[in-house]
N, C-alpha and C positions, 0 to 999 in steps of 0.2 A: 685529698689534694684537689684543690681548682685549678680551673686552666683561667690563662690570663682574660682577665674580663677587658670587654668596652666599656668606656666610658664615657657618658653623654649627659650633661647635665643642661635643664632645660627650665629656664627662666620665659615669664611672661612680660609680655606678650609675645615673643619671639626667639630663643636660645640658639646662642652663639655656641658650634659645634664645631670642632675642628676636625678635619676629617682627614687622615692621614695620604698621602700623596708622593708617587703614583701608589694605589688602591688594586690589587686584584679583585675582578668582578665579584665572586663568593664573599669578600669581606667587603666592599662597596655595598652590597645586596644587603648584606646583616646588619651595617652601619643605617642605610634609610629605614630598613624595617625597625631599629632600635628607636631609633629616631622619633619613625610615628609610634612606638611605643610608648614614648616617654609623655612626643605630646598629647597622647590619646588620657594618658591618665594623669598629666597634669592639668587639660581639660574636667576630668571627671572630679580631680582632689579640687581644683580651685586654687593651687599652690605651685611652686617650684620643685620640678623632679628632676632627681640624678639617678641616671640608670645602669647598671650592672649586668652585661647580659655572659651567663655563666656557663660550665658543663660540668656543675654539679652532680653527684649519685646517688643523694640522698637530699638536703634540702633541697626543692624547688623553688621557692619562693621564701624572700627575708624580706626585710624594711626597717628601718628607723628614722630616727625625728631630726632635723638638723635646720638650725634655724625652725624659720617659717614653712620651711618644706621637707622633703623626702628624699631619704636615699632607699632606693627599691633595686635589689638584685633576683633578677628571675634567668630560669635555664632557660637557655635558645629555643624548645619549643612551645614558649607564650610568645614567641616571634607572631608565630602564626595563629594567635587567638584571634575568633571573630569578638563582635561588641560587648555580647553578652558576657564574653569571660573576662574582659579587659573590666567589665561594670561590675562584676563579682573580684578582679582583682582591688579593683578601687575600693569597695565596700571591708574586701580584708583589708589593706594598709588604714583605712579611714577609721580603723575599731569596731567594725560590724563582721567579728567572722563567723559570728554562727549562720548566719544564713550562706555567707561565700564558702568556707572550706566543702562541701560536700560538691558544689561546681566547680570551684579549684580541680577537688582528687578526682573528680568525672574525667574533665580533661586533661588532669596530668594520666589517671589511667589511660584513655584512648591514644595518649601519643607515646605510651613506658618505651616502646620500640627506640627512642629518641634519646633516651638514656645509654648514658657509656655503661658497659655492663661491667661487673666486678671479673676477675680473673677468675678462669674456668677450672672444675673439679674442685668445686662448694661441697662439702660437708652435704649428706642423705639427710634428713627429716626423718627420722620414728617415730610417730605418733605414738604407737603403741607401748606401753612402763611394764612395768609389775603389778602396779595394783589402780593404774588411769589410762583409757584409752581415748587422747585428745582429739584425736580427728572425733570420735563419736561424740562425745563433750562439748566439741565446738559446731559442731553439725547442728547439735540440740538447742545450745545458746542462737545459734543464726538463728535457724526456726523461728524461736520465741520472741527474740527483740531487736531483729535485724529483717524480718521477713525475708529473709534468703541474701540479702544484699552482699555480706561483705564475703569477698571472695581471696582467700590467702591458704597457703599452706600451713600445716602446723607441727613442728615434734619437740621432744625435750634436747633438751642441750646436753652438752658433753661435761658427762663427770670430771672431774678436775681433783690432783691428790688435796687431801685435806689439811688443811691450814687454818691459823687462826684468821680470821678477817672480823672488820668491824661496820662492815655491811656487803647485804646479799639483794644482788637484782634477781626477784622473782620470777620476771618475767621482760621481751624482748619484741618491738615489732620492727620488721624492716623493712622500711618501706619504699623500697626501690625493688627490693626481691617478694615483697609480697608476702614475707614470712615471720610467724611467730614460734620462737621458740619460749620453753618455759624451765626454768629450774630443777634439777632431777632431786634435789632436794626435799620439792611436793611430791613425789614418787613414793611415797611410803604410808602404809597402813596407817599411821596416827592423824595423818593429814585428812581433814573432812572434807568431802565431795565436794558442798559449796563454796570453802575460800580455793581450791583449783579452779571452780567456776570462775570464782571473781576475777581470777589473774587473767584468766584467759577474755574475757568479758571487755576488762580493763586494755588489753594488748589489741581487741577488735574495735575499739572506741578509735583507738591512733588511726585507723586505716577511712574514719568519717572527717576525722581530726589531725590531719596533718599536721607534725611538729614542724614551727616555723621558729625564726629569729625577731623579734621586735623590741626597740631601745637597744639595752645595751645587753640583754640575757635571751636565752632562747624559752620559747614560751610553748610547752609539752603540754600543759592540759589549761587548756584556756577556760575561760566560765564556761560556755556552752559543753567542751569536755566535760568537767566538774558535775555541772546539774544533771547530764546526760547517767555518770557513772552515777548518781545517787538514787538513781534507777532502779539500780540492783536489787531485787527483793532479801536480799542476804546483807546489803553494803554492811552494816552497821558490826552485825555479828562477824562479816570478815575482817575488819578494822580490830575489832575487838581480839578476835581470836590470834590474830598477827602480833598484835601487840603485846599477846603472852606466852607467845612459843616465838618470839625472836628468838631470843638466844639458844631456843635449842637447832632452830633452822642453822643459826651461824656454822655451829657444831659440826654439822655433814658435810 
């Protein structure tokens, strides 16, 4: 659930803003900063921007196309972005996120403080299964093709009675809590070390790659995601191998 957003929508050379009256200073304060929010990156697009400022817990930043211009919804702490982030926000809404998302989730990490937190006594994290111990599996993964960088928890998810269903998420990242859970489903002997690698691989990718909103669908593995995953010294055999023990994953 969102909380009510501002709304400012800001035409060149000048945007006509209505600004509600009388104003409590706090919401006066967030009104100007939205403001040069908007016009900082309507400067930077070249275009007309309509601005959203949110308290989201999970996306931080959306965007879509309208007209000749933008509708951009960002959480209240890109209020306080200096240039550089506002110029990595620009370069994400403009279709250049592989170079912005990793300055994006920089600064969305340094300010998570700023995020409304979910309701207290969340669910423990076990890393540890029967026959996969993920923190040591993701320990190994960072190592090798994250140089230490991605910082999140990790355990498997809560078994659930069995049912039939006609799809199974493998895998989960959350990225407000910084957490990966993964399928206890892969928890089983027949399951080969490298596609749990992959899941897990795949779940550490979101934490460079923030899932955002753009047009009219939300956009979870953008190209730079994509070519990133294809990385994997395994991709192909995990693809593979997923694609012939579906049905018995559904099973469990």
């Amino acid at each position: 659930m969102e909380s009510a957003a501002f709304q400012l929508e800001l035409f060149r050379p000048r945007p006509a803003v209505e600004k509600p009256a009388p104003a409590r200073p706090e919401r006066a304060d967030v009104l100007a900063q939205a403001e040069g929010m908007a016009r900082a990156l309507a400067g930077r697009l070249a275009a007309p921007v309509q601005l959203a400022v949110t308290d989201n817990r999970s996306t931080m930043v959306s965007f879509s196309r309208r007209g000749k211009g933008y509708v951009v919804r960002l959480h209240h702490m890109f209020l306080e972005a200096d240039d550089e982030v506002v110029a990595a926000l620009a370069r994400y809404v403009s279709g250049s996120p592989a170079d912005a998302a990793q300055a994006l989730d920089a600064f969305i990490q340094r300010h998570e403080v700023r995020i409304r937190t979910r309701r207290v006594g969340g669910d423990a994290l076990q890393p540890r299964g029967q026959c996969f111990d993920l923190a040591e599996l993701m320990a190994d993964l960072n190592s090798r093709f994250f140089q230490g960088g991605i910082q999140a928890r990790i355990g498997w998810g809560k078994r659930t009675p069995k049912r039939r269903r006609k799809s199974i998420r493998l895998g989960v990242y959350d990225h407000q809590a910084r957490e990966i859970r993964v399928h206890p489903a892969l928890d089983h002997p027949d399951v080969p070390r490298f596609f749990v690698e992959y899941i897990v691989f795949h779940e550490m990718l979101h934490q460079l790659f923030p899932s955002t909103a753009g047009g009219s669908r939300h956009i979870h593995h953008p190209k730079a995601f994509r070519d990133r995953e294809r990385a994997f010294p395994m991709y192909g055999a995990a693809l593979t191998w997923e694609r012939h023990h579906l049905a018995e994953l559904l099973r469990r």
